[in-house]
N, C-alpha and C positions, 0 to 999 in steps of 0.2 A: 895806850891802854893795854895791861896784858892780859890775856884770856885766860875765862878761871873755867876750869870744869866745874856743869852743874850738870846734878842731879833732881831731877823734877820729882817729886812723888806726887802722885794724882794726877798723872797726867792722863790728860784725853784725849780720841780725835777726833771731838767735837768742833768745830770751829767755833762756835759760841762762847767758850767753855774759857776761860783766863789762862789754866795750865797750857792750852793749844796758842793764846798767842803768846805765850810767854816763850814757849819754847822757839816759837818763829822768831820771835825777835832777839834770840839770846842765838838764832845761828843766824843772823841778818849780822848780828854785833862781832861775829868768829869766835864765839864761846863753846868750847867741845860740849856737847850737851848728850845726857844718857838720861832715859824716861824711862818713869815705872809706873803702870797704871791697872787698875781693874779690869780694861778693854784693849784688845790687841786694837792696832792700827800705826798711818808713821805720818809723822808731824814732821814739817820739813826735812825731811829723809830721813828723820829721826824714826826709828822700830818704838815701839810701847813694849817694854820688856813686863812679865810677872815680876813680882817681890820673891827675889830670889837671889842671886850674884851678889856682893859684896864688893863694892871698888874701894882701893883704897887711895885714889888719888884726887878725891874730890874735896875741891875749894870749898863749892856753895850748896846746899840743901836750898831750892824753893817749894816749902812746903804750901799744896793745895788740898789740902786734905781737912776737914772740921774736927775738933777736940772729941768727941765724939767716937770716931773712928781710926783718932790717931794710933791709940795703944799698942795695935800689929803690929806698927813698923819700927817701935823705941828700941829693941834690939836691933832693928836692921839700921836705922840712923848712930848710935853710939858705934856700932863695931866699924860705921863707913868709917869712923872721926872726921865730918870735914873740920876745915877750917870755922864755917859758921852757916849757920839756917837762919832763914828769913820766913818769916810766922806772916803771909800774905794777909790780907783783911778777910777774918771771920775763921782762922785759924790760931789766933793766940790762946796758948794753955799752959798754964801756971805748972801745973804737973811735969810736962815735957821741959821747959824752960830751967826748974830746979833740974833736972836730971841732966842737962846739958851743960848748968854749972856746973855740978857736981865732974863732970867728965872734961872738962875745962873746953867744952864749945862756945864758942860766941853764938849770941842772936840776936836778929831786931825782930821788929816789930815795922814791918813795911811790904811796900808792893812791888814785886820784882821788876813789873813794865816801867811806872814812875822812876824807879831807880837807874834802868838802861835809858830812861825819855830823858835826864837828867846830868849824865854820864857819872853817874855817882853806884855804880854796880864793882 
């Protein structure tokens, strides 16, 4: 399997929290992982960076973040361009989804942990 850099938005370092083990197990899998979240802290030696930097070498968006709150970041996810975002459960939004066709990003509609428990990431 080759490693895709992702980029978390919403990340936390809750451990309760889905983004916190998603990132654990996306560096357990040796996925370069970069976190952006509301809350500084470091998720498997991963730092929580602010919405700020722009990478342009990321594969995977796992967005955790609710429709809701997404809007901030729609500039910062189109200028990333990944490859494709993954709309985790409770975050699918019709708005963002047209705007990433429109940009020609893939998406699904899926749970990033299921997807590494699966080998299907």
């Amino acid at each position: 399997m080759s490693s895709k850099k992702t980029l978390v938005i919403g990340a936390s370092p809750n451990p309760e929290r889905y983004s916190f083990k998603a990132i654990t197990r996306l560096v357990q899998h040796n996925h370069p992982v970069v976190a952006v979240g509301l809350r500084e802290g470091v998720v498997a030696g991963i730092s929580i960076e602010p919405l700020g930097e722009v990478y342009s070498d990321i594969d995977t968006i796992s967005l955790y973040v609710g429709p809701a709150h997404q809007s901030v970041y729609y500039d910062y996810i189109l200028s990333t361009h990944p490859r494709r975002l993954i709309f985790n459960p409770g975050t699918e939004n019709p708005e963002l989804q047209h705007l990433l066709e429109q940009a020609g990003i893939e998406y699904e509609e899926a749970c990033t942990l299921v997807l590494l428990s699966i080998g299907q990431f």
